[in-house]
C-alpha positions as CSV (number, residue, x, y, z in Angstrom):
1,X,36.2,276.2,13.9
2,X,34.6,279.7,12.7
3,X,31.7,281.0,13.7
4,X,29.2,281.5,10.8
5,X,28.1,285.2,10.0
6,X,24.8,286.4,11.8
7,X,25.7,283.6,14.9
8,X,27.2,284.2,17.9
9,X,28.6,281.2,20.4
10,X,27.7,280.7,23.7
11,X,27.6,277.6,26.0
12,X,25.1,276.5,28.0
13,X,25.2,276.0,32.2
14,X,25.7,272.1,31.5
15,X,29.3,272.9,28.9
16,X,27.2,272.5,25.7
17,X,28.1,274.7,23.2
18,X,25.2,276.7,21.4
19,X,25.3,278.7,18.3
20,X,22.8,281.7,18.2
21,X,21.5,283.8,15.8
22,X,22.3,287.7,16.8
23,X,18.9,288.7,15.9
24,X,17.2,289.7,19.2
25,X,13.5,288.0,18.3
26,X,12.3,288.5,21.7
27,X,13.1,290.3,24.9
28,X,12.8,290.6,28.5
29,X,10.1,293.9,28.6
30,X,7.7,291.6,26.6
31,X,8.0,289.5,30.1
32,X,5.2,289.8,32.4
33,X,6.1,286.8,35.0
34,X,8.3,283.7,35.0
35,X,7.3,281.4,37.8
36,X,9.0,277.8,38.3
37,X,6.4,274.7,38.3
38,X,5.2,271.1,36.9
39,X,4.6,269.9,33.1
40,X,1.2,269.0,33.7
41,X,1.6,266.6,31.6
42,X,5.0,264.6,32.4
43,X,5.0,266.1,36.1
44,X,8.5,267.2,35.4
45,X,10.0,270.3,36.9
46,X,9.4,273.4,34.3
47,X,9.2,277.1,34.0
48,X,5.4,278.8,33.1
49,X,6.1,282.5,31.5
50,X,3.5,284.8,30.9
51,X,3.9,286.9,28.0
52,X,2.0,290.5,26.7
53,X,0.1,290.8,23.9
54,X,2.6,292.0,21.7
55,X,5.0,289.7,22.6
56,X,2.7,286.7,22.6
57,X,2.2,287.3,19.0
58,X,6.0,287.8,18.1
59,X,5.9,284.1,19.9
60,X,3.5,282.5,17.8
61,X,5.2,283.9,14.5
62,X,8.3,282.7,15.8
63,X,7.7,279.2,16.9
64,X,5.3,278.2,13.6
65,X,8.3,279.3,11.9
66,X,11.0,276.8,13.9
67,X,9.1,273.9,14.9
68,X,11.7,271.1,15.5
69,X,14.3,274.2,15.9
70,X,16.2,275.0,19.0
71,X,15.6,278.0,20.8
72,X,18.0,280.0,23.1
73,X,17.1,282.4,26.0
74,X,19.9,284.3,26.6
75,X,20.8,286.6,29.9
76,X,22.9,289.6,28.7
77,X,24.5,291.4,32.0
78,X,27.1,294.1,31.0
79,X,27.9,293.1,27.5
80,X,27.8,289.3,28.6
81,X,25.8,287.0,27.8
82,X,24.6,283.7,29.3
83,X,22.4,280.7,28.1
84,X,19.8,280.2,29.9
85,X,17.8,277.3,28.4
86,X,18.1,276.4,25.0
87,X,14.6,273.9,24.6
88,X,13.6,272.3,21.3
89,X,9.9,274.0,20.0
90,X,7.4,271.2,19.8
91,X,4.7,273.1,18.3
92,X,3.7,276.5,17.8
93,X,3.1,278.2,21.0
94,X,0.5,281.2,21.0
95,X,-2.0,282.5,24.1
96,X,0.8,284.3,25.4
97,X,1.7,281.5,28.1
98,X,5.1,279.5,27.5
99,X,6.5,276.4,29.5
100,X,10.3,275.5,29.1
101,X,10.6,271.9,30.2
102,X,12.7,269.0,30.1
103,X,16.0,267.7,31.6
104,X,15.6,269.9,34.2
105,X,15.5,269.9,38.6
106,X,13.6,272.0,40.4
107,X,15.9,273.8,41.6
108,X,17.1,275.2,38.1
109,X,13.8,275.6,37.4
110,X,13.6,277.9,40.1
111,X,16.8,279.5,39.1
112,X,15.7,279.5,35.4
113,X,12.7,281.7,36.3
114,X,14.4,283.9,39.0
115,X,16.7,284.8,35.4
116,X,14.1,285.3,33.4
117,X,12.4,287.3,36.4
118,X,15.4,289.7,36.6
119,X,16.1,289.9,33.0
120,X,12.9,291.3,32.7
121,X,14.2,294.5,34.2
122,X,14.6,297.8,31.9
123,X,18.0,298.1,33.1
124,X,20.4,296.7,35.4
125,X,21.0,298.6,38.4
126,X,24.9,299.7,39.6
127,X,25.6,300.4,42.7
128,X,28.7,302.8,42.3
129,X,29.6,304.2,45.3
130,X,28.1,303.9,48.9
131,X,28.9,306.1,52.0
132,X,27.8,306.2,55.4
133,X,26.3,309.4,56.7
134,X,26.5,309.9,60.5
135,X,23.9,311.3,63.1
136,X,26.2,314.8,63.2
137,X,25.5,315.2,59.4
138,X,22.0,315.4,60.2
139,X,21.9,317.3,63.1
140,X,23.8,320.3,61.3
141,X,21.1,320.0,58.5
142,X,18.4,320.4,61.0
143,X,19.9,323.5,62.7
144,X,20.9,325.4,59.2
145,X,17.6,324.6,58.1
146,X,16.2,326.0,61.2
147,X,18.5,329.3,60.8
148,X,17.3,330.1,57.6
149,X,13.6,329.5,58.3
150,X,14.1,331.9,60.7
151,X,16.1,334.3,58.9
152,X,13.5,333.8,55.6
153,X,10.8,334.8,58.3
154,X,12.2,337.8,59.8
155,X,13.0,339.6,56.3
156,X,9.5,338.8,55.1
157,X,7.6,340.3,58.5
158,X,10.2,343.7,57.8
159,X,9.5,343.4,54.0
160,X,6.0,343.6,54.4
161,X,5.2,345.9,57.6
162,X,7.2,348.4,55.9
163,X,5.2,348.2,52.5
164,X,1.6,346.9,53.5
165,X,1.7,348.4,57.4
166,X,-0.9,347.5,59.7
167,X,-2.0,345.0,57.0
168,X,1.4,343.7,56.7
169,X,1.6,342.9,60.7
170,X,-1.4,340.9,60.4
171,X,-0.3,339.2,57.7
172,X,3.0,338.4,59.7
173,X,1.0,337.1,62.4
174,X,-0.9,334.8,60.4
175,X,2.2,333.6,58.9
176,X,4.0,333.1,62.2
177,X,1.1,331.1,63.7
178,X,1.1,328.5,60.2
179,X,5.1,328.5,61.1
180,X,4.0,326.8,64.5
């Protein structure tokens, strides 16, 4: 069918398919860890997320409003975006600590809070083009760096015996010992 106005589709890492809003309530800079654990509770695998103060509050607000609702936590990688988790809120959810649980191993609760770990980043990084610099590179580097230090030197020690004269050879020898 169509997608309503205001949603976007997606489908979750088990083939699900999830309708979310487009409004961003929450992001990743509001993140301050994601670390993979146990529901205290039901000893099931689960992700604890550690929100700032700003963000906490936005969380609380949120979840009073969509109690019973789901809600997505979305990747987005180069215009791409992934579900995550899509958990149902319980209750409302404030203190600035959140655990996503249920229906889940530990290993994707590890992976769950790698995600949200990485997606927490201000932007993604690129790598668009690598080279190789050999030792020779170097080497000439050192040596025209050497030259010019030298060269520098020389027209300073004539620049200033000719204008400050006996001052400026002491002054040249000063600077030729810091050189050392």
């Amino acid at each position: 069918g169509q997608v309503p106005f205001g949603t976007e589709y997606y489908v979750e890492r088990n083939g699900q398919p999830v309708l979310v809003k487009k409004q961003v309530v929450l992001t990743g800079d509001r993140l301050t860890d994601a670390q993979a654990g146990f529901d205290q509770q039901t000893n099931e695998p689960a992700v604890h997320l550690r929100l700032d103060g700003q963000g906490a509050r936005i969380f609380q607000e949120v979840t009073r409003e969509n109690v019973g609702k789901r809600m997505a936590i979305l990747l987005i990688e180069k215009g791409k975006g992934e579900v995550i988790t899509a958990p149902v809120i319980r209750s409302e959810i404030g203190g600035g600590r959140v655990q996503i649980s249920g229906r889940m191993s530990t290993t994707e609760a590890n992976d769950v809070a790698l995600l949200l770990r990485a997606g927490s980043l201000a932007a993604p990084m690129e790598i668009i083009e690598e080279r190789t610099v050999g030792p020779s590179l170097g080497k000439d580097n050192i040596a025209k760096g050497f030259a010019a230090t030298q060269h520098g030197f020389i027209a300073i020690v004539i620049f200033m015996s000719v204008y400050y004269m006996l001052f400026g050879i002491i002054s040249s020898l000063a600077l030729g010992v810091n050189l050392l």
